[in-house]
VMD Tcl script that builds the backbone (N, CA, C; Angstrom):
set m [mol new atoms 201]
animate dup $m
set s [atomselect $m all]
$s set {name element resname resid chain x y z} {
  {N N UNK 1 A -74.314 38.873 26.550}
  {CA C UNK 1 A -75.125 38.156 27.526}
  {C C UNK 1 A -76.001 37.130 26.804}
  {N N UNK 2 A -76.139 35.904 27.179}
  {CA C UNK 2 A -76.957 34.929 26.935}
  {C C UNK 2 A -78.508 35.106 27.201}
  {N N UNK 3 A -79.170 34.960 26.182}
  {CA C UNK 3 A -80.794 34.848 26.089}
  {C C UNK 3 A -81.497 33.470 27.027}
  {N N UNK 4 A -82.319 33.851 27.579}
  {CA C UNK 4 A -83.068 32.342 28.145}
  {C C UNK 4 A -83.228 31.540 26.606}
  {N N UNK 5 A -83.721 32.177 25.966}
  {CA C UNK 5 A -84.502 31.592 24.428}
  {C C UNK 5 A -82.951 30.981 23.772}
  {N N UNK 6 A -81.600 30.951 23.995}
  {CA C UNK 6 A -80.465 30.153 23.858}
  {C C UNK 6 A -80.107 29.202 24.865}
  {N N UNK 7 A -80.667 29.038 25.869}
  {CA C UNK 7 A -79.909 28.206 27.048}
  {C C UNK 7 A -81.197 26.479 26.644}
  {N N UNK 8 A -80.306 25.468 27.296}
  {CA C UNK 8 A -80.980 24.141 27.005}
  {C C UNK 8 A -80.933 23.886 28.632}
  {N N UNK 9 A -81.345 22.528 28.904}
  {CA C UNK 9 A -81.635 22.088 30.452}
  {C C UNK 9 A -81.462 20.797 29.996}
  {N N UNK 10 A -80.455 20.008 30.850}
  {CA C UNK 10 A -80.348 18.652 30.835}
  {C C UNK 10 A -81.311 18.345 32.205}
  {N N UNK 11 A -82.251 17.271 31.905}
  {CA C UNK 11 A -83.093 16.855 33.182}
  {C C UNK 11 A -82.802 15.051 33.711}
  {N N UNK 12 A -83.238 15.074 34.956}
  {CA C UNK 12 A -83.359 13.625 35.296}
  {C C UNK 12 A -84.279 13.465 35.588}
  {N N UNK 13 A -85.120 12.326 34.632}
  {CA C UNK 13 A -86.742 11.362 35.338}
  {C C UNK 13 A -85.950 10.573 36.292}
  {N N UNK 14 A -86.190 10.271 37.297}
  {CA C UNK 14 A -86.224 8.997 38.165}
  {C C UNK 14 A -87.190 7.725 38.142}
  {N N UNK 15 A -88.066 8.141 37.861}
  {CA C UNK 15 A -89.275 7.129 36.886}
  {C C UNK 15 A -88.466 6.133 36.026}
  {N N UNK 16 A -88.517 7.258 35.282}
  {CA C UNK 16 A -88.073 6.804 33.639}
  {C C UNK 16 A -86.436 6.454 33.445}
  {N N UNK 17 A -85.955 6.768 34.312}
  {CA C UNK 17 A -84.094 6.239 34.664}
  {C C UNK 17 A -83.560 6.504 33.148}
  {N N UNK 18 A -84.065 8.266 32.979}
  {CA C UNK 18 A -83.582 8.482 31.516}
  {C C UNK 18 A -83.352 10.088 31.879}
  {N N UNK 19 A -82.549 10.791 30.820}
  {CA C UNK 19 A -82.223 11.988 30.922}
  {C C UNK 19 A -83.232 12.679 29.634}
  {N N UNK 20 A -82.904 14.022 30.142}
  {CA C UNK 20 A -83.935 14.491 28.953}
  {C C UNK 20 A -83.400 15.478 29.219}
  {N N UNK 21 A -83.423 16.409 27.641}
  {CA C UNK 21 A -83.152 17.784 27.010}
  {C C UNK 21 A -83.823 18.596 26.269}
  {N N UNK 22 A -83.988 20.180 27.004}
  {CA C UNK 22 A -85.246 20.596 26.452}
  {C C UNK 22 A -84.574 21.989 26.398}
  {N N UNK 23 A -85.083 23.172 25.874}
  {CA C UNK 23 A -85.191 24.630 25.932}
  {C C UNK 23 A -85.369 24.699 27.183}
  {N N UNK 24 A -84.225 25.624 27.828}
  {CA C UNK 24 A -84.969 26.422 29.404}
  {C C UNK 24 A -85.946 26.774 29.477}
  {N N UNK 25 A -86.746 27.874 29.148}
  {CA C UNK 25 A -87.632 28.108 28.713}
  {C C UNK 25 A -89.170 27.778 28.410}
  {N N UNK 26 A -88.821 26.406 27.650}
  {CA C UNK 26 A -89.828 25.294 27.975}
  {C C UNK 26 A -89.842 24.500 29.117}
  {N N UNK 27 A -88.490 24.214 29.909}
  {CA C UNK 27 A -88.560 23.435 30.870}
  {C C UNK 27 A -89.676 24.119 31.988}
  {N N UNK 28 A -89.085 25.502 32.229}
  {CA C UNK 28 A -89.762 26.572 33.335}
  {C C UNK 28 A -91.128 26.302 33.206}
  {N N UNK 29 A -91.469 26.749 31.834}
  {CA C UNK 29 A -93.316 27.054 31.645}
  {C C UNK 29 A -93.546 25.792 32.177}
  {N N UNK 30 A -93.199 24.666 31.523}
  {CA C UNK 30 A -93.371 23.645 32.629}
  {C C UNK 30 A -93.626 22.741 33.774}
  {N N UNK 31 A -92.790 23.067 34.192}
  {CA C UNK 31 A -92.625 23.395 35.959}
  {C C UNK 31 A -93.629 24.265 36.392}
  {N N UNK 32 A -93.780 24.996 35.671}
  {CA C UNK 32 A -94.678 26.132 36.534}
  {C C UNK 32 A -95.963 26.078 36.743}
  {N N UNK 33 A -96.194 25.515 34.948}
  {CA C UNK 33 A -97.418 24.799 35.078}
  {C C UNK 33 A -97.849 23.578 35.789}
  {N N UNK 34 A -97.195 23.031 36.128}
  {CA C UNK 34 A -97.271 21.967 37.084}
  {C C UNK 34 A -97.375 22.163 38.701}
  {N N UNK 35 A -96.635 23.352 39.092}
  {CA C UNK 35 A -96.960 24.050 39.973}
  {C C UNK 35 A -98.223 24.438 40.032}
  {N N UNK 36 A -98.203 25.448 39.566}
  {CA C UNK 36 A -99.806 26.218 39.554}
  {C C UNK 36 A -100.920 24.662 39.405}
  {N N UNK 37 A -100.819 23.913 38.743}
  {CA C UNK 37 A -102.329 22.987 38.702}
  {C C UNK 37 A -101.508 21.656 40.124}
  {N N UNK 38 A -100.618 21.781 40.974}
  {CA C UNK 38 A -100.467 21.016 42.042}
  {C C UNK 38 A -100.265 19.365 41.214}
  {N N UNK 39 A -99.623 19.744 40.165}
  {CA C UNK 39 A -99.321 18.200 39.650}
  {C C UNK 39 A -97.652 18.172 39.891}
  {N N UNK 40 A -97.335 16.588 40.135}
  {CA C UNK 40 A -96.611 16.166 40.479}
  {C C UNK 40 A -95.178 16.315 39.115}
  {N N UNK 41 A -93.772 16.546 39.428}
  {CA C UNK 41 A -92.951 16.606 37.939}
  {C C UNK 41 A -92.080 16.285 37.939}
  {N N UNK 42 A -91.743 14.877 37.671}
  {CA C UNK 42 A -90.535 13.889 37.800}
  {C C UNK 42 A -89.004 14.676 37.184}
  {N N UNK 43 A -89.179 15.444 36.734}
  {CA C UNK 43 A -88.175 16.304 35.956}
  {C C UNK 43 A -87.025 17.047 37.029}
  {N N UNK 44 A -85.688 16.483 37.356}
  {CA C UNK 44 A -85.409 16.870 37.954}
  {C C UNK 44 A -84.095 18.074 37.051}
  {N N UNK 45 A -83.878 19.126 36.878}
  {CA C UNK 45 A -82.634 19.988 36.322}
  {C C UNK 45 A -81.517 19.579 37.036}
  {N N UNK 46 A -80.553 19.360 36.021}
  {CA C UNK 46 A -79.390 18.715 36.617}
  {C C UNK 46 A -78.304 19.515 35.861}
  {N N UNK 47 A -78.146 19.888 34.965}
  {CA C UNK 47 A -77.347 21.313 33.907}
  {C C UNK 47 A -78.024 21.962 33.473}
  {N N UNK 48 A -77.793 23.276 32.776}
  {CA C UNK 48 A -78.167 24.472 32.180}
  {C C UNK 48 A -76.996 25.088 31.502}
  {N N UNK 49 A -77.114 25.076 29.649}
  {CA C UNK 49 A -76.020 25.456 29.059}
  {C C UNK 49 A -76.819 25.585 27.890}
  {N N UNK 50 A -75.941 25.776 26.863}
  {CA C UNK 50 A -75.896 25.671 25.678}
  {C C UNK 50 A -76.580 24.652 24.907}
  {N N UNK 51 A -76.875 24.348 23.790}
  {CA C UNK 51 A -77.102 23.175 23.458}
  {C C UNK 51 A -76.118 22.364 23.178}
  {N N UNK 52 A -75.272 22.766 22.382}
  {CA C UNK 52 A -73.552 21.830 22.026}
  {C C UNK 52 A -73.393 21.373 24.115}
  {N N UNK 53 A -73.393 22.119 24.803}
  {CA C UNK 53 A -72.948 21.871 26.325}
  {C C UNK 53 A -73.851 20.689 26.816}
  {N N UNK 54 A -74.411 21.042 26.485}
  {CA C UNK 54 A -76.406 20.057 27.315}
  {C C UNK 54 A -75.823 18.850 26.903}
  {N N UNK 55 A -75.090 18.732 25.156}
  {CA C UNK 55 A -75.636 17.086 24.483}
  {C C UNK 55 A -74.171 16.666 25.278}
  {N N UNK 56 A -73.260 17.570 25.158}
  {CA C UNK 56 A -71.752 16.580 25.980}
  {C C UNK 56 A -72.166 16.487 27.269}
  {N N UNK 57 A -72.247 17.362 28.214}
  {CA C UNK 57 A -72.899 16.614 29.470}
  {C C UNK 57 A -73.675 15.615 29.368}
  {N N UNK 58 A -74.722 15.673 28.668}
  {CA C UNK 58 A -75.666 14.417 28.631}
  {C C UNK 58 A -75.026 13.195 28.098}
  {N N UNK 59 A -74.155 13.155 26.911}
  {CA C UNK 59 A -73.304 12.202 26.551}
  {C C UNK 59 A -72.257 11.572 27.555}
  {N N UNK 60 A -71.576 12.144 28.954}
  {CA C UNK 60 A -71.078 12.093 29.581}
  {C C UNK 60 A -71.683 11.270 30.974}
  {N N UNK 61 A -72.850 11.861 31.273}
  {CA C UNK 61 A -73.638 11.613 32.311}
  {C C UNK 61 A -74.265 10.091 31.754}
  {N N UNK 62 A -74.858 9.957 30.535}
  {CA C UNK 62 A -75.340 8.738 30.028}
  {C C UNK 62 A -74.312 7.346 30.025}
  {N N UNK 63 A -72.974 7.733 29.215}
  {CA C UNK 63 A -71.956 6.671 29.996}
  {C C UNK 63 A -71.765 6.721 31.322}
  {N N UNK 64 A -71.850 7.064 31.760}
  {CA C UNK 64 A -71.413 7.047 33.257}
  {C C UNK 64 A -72.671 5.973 34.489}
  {N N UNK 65 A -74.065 6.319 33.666}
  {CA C UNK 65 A -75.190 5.847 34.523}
  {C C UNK 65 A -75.510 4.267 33.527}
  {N N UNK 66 A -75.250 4.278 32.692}
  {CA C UNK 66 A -75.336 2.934 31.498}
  {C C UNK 66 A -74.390 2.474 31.506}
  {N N UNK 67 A -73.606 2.198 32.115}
  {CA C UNK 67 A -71.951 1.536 32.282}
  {C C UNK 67 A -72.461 -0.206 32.281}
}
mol reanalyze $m
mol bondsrecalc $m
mol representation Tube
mol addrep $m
């Protein structure tokens, strides 16, 4: 079975018209914290994998939106 503390999160800013890759883990505390203090979090989760998985999706998703 896979650990949270192994899984990555590919995200989408809409702001920032950029992707971003982080630890699950970190993404959550995150979020949560942003929750709890009612702040706003452009971070949208768009995959959840591996890290080798995260960077080819993201490599994939990046040609595709930068064409």
């Amino acid at each position: 079975m896979t650990s949270i503390d192994d899984l990555w999160v590919l995200e989408w800013s809409e702001t920032q018209r950029c992707y971003h890759r982080t630890k699950l883990c970190e993404s959550l505390k995150k979020n949560l914290d942003s929750f709890y203090h009612r702040r706003p979090n452009d971070y949208v989760p768009i995959f959840v994998g591996s890290d080798e998985d995260t960077c080819k999706v993201s490599e994939r998703f990046h040609a595709h939106t930068y064409k």
